[in-house]
C-alpha positions in Angstrom: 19.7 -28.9 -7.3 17.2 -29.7 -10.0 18.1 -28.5 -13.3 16.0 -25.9 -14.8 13.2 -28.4 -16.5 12.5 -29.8 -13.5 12.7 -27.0 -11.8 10.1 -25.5 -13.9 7.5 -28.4 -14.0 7.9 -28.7 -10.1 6.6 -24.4 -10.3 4.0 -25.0 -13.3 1.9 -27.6 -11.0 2.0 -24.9 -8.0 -1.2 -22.7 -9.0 -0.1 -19.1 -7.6 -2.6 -17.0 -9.7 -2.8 -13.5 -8.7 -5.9 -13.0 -6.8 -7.1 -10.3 -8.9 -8.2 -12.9 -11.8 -10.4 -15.1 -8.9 -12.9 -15.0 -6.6 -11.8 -14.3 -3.2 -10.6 -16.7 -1.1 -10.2 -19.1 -3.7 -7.4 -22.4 -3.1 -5.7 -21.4 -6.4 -5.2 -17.8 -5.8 -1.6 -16.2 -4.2 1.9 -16.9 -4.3 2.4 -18.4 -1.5 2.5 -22.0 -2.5 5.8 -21.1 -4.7 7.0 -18.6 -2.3 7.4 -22.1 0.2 8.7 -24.1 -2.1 11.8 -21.5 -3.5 12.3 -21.0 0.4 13.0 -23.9 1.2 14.8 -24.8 -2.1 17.1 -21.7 -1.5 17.7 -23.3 2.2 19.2 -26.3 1.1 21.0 -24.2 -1.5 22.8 -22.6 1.6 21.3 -19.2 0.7 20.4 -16.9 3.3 16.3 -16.8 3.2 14.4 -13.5 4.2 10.4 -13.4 3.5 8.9 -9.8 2.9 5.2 -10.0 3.4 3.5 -7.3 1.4 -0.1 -9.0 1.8 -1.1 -11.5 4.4 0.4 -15.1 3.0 1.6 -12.7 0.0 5.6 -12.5 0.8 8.0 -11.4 -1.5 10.9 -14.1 -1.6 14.4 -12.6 -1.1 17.3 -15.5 -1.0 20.9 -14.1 -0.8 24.8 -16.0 -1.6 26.8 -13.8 0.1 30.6 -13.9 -0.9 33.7 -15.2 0.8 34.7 -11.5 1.0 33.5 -7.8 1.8 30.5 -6.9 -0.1 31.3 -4.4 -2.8 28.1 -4.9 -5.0 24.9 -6.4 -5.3 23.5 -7.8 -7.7 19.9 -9.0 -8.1 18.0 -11.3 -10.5 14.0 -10.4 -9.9 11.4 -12.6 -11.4 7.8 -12.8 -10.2 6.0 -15.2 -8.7 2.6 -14.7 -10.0 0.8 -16.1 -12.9 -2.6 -15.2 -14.8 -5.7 -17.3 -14.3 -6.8 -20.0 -16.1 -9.5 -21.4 -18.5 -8.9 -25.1 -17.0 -6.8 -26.6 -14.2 -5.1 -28.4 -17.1 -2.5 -25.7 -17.6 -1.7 -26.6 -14.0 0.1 -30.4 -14.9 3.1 -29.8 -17.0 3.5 -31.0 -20.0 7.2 -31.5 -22.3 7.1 -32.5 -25.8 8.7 -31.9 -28.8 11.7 -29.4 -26.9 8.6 -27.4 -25.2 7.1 -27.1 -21.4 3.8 -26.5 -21.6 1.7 -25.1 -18.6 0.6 -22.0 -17.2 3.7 -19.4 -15.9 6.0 -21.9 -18.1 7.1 -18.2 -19.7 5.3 -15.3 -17.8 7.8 -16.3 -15.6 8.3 -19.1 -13.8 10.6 -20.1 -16.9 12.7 -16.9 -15.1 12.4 -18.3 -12.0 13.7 -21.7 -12.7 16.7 -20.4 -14.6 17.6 -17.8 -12.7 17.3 -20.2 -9.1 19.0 -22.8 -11.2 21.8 -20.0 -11.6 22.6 -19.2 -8.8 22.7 -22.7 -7.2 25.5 -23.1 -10.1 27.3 -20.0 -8.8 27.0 -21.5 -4.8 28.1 -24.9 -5.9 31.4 -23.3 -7.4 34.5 -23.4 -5.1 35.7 -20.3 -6.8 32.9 -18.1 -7.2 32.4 -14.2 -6.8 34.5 -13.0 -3.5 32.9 -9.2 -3.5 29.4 -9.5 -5.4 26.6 -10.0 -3.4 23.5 -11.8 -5.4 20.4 -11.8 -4.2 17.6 -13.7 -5.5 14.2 -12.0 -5.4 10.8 -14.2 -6.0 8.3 -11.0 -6.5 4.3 -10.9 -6.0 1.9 -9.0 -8.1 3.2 -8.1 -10.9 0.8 -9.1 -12.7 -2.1 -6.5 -11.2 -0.5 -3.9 -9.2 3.4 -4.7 -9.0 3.4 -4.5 -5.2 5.5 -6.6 -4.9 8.8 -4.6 -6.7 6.8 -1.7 -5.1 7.4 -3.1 -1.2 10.9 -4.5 -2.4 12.1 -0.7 -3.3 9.8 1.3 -0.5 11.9 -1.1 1.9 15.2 0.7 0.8 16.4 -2.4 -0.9 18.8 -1.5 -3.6 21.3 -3.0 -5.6 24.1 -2.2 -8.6 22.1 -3.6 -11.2 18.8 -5.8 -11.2 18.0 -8.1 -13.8 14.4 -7.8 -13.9 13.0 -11.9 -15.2 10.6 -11.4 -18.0 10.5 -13.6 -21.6 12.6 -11.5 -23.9 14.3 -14.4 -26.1 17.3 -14.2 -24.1 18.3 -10.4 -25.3 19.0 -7.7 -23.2 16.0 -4.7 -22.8 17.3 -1.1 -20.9 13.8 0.1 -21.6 10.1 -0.4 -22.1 7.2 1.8 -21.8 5.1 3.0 -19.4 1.5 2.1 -18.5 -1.2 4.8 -17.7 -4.9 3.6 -17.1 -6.9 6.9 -17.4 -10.8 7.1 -16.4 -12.6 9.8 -18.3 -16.3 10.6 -17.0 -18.7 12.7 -19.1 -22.1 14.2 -17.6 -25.4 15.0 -19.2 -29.1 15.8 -18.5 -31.6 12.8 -18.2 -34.7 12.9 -20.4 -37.3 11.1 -21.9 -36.5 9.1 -24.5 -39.8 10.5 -26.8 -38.0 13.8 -26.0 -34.5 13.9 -26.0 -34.0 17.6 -26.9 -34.6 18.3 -23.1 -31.7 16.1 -22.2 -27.9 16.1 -22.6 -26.7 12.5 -24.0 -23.5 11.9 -22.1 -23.0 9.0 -24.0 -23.0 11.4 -27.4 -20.5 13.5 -25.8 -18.3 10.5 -24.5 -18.4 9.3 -28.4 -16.8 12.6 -29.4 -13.8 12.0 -26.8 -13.3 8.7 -28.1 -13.1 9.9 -31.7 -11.0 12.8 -31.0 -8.2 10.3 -28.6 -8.3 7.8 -31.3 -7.5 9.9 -34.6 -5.9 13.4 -33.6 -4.2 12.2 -30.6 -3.5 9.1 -31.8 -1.7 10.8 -35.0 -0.1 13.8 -32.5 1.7 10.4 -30.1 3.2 8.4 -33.7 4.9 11.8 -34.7 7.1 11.6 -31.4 9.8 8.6 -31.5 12.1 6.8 -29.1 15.2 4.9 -30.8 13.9 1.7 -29.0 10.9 2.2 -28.4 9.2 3.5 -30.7 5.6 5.7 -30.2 3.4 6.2 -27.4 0.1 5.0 -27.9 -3.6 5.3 -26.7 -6.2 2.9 -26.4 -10.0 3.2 -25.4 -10.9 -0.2 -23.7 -13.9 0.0 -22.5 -17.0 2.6 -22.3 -20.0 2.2 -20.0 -23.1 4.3 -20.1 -26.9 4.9 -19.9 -29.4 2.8 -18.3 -32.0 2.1 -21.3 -33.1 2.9 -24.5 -36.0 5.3 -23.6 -33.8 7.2 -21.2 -31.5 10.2 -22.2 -28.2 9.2 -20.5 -26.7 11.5 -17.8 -23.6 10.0 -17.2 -21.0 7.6 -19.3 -17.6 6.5 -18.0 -15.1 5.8 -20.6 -11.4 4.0 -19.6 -8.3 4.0 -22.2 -4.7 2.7 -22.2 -2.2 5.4 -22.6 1.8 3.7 -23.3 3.8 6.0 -22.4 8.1 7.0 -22.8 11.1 7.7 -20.9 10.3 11.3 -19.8 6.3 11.5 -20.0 4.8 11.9 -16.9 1.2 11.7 -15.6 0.6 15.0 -14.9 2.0 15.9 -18.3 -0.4 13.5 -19.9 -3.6 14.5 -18.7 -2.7 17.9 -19.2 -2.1 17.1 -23.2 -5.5 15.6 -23.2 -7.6 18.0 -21.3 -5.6 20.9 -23.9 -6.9 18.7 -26.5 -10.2 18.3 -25.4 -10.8 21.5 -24.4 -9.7 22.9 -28.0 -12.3 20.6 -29.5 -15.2 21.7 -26.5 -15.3 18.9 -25.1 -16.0 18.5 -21.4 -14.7 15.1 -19.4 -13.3 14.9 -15.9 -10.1 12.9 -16.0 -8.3 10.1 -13.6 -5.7 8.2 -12.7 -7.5 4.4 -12.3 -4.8 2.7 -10.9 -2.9 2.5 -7.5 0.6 2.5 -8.6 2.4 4.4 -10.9 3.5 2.4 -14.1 6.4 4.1 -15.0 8.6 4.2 -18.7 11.9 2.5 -17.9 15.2 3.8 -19.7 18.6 2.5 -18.3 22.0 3.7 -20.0 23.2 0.5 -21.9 27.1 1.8 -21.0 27.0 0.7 -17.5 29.4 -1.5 -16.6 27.2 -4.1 -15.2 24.8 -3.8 -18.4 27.6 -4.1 -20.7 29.1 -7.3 -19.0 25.2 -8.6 -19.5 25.6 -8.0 -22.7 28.6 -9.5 -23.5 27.2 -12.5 -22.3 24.5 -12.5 -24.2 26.5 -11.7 -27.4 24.5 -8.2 -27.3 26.1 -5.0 -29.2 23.0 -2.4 -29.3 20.0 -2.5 -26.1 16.7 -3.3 -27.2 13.5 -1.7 -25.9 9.8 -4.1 -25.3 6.4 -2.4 -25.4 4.9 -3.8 -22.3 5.3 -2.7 -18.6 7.2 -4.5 -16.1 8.4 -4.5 -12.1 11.8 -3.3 -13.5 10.9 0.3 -13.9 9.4 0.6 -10.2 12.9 -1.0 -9.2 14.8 1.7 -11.1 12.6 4.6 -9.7 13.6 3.0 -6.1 16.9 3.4 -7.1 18.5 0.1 -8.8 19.6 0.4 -12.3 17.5 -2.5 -13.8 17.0 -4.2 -17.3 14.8 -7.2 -18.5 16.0 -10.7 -19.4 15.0 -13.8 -20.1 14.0 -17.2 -21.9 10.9 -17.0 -23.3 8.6 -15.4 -25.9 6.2 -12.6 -24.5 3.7 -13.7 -27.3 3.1 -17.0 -25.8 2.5 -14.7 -22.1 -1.1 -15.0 -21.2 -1.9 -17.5 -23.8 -4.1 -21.0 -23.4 -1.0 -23.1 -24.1 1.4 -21.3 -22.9 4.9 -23.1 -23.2 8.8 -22.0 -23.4 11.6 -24.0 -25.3 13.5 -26.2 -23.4 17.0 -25.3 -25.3 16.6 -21.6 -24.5 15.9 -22.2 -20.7 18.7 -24.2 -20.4 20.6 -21.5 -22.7 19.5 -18.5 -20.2 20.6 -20.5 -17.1 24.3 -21.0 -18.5 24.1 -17.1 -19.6 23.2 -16.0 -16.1 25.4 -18.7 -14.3 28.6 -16.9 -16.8 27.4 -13.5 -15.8 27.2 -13.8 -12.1 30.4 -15.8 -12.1 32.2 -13.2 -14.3 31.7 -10.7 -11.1 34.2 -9.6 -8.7 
């Protein structure tokens, strides 16, 4: 087996860029190339490989050590597969210099993947190694657009005793991050001529008033409620579209905003806050849901046993809590407790030179080796 380096530059130069961030049908687009290569690295690993296709040449990756003995647990370690896109086919050749791997996925996550494979091949090479702990490897699509992927794994009734979600968290041990709501507001007016704009309604004008009114009052009303690790809910506008031209009164504008939620918000709860609010101010806007999939908060109770041993390992006394969203909440909704781990920085996620140190992936592979080969 590789070690983890390799491992990782062997993953960097395999483009599997979620298809949302290309053109269809292009040759760099889908996991599938990396879904081949981990199935038949797991293979000669001795693993027992299963592929889960979600989307056609989409599979999730499942690769399983079973134990000498009965199965008593499961235990999974679920990074995905799926990278951003890319401003040049560059970030596809891997590049290591001065203690860094630079290339795109080397921390959003194939860094996860290498060192949690890498891991587990450490754990099957072991004579003695867990006799009643199941571990499963899962290599997950889409997480990066829709998280279908985790979304398939858990409709499928897959569970397990804990799931260690992959995700660059500098090696320390997150029970909880926030939710993700993508909410479509949608205003409506009366067209009019520009030279006369007293016989219209400006839909744009109105729109304006919701976007002032989400960004200060509601804005101030989220800060005022707290989570210990987490911190405030927050809301974002992104992006407004509206109008056709100058000399035309608008009749319709379409407005989208990023709501982070917390453990306990839901959905419905949000958008009834915000159409209170709006209403209280007379404001009129229709408001949606504008993605598939639910993006739920994620809040796992750090006294588990299995979380604790984690965090032993990591040399851990107090959880911490992330801002972003990841597949580990739609795991835990499906019913597998689930925290987020691994080498890697999340501010160098997404970025033109993306990179992860080479100590702390070799660091997080030895942490998740000890961990799996503390179990029963």
């Amino acid at each position: 087996m590789a070690n983890p380096t390799q491992l990782l530059r062997e993953l960097i130069a395999l483009p599997s860029v979620n298809p949302a961030f290309l053109p269809a049908g292009h040759a760099h687009a889908g996991e599938h190339l990396v879904a081949a290569f981990l199935t038949a690295t797991a293979a000669r690993l001795g693993l027992a490989v299963e592929l889960q296709e979600v989307f056609p040449n989409r599979p999730n990756l499942l690769a399983r050590l079973l134990p000498s003995g009965r199965v008593q647990q499961r235990v999974v370690l679920a990074p995905h597969m799926d990278t951003v896109g890319v401003t040049s086919d560059a970030q596809f050749k891997p590049v290591v210099k001065n203690g860094k791997i630079h290339g795109r996925g080397a921390c959003d996550t194939k860094g996860c993947v290498a060192a949690m494979l890498t891991a587990v091949a450490l754990v099957a090479e072991k004579k003695k190694r867990p006799q009643h702990t199941e571990i499963v490897f899962a290599g997950l699509i889409d997480e990066e657009n829709g998280q279908c992927g985790s979304h398939a794994l858990a409709d499928s009734g897959f569970t397990a005793d804990l799931a260690i979600v992959g995700e660059p968290t500098r090696l320390k041990v997150v029970t909880a991050h926030k939710g993700d709501l993508w909410l479509r507001f949608e205003t409506r007016g009366r067209a009019a001529h520009g030279a006369e704009p007293h016989r219209g309604k400006n839909a744009v004008h109105e729109m304006a008033r919701v976007v002032d009114v989400l960004e200060t009052e509601y804005a101030a009303q989220l800060r005022k409620r707290k989570h210990a690790l987490l911190g405030s809910g927050t809301i974002n506008v992104g992006a407004m579209r509206g109008g056709v031209q100058a000399n035309i009164v608008p009749d319709r504008c379409e407005m989208i905003a990023d709501r982070r939620t917390l453990p306990g918000e839901t959905e419905a709860g949000v958008r009834r806050e915000i159409g209170a609010l709006l209403r209280r101010h007379g404001l009129r806007a229709t408001l949606a849901d504008s993605r598939d999939n639910p993006c739920f908060a994620l809040e796992t109770n750090p006294k588990l046993p299995l979380v604790q041993r984690l965090m032993a390992v990591a040399g851990q006394r107090a959880p911490e809590g992330v801002n972003y969203f990841c597949d580990a909440s739609v795991l835990a909704a499906g019913g597998t407790p689930s925290v987020v781990f691994g080498p890697g920085d999340i501010a160098q996620a997404h970025t033109a030179d993306e990179w992860i140190s080479v100590r702390e992936l070799e660091r997080g592979t030895r942490m998740l080796a000890e961990f799996l080969l503390s179990l029963p």
